[in-house]
C-alpha positions in Angstrom: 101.9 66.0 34.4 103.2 65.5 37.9 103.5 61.9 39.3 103.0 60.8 42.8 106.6 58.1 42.4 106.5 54.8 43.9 109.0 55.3 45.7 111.4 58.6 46.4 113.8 59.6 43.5 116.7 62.3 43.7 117.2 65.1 42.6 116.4 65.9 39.1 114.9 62.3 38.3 113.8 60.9 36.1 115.6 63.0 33.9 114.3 65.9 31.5 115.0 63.6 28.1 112.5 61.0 29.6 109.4 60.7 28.4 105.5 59.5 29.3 104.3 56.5 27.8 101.6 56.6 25.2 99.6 53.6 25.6 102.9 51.4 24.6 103.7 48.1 25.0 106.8 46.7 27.2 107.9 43.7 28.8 109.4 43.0 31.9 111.2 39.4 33.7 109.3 39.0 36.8 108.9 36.0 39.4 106.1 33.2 39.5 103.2 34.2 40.9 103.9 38.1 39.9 103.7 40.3 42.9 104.5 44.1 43.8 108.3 42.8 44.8 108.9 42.6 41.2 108.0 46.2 40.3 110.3 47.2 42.9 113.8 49.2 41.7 117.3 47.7 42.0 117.7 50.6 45.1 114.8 49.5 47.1 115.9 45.7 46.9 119.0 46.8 47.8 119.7 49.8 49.9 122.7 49.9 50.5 124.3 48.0 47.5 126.7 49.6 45.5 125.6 50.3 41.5 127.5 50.8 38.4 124.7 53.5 36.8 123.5 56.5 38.0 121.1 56.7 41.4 118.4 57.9 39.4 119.0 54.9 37.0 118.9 52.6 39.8 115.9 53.8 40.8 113.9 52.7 38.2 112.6 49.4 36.7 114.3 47.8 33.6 111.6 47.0 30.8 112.4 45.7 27.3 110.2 47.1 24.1 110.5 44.0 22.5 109.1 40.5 23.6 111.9 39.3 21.5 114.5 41.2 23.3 112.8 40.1 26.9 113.1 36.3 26.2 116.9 36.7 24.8 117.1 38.0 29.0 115.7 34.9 29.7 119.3 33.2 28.4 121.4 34.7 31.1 122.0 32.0 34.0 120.8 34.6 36.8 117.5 35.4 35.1 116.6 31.1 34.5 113.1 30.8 35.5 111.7 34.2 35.3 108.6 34.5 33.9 107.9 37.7 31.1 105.0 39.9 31.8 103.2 42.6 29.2 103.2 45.8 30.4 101.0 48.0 28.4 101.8 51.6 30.0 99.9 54.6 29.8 100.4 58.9 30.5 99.7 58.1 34.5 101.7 55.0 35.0 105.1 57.3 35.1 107.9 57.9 32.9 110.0 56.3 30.4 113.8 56.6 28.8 115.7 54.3 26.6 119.0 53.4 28.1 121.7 50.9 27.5 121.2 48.2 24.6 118.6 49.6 21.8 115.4 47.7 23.7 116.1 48.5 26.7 114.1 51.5 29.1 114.1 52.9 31.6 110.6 53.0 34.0 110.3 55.3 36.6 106.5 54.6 38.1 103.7 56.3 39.6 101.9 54.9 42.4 98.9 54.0 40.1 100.7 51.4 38.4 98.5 47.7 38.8 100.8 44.5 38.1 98.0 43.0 38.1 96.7 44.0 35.0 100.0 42.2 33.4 99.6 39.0 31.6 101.8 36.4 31.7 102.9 36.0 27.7 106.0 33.8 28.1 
């Protein structure tokens, strides 16, 4: 399938191991109200910022498979107040890769991605 990215990716990205979704569920901290700003990467929040994982890494979104997993996020001092949306992803809305901790992927998106089909569930 070939993806129409929300934004431009480098070279070889996402990479071959990842993987489309298949009507899954995932989870993801966002602001209150949810807008597009928080289904925006790491890179294009902060262009010129310096990150400690790859640039094709940075270039995605971090999602949780777990709404257990996404409110133990909601612990950390810098994430107080974030809200946890459900994602429920499909073939079109990108790719997908499990990095770092076990819960944690990976989400490299296609334009056709609607936050606004995402629910507010804690």
């Amino acid at each position: 399938m070939k993806f129409d990215w929300s934004e431009e990716l480098p070279l070889n990205c996402p990479p071959s191991q990842a993987k489309t979704a298949n009507n899954e569920v995932f989870y993801r901290l966002c602001n209150y109200p949810v807008s597009d700003k928080d289904f925006l990467s790491h890179r294009a929040l902060s262009p010129t910022k310096v990150f400690s994982v790859s640039e094709c890494q940075a270039r995605s979104l971090s999602i949780m498979d777990t709404l257990e997993s996404a409110k133990k996020l909601l612990l950390l001092p810098s994430l107080k107040g974030k809200k946890i949306v459900k994602i429920h992803l499909i073939e079109e809305n990108g790719l997908i890769l499990q990095t770092g901790k076990p819960n944690h992927f990976s989400w490299w998106k296609s334009q056709n991605f609607d936050f606004s089909t995402c629910p507010i569930v804690g």
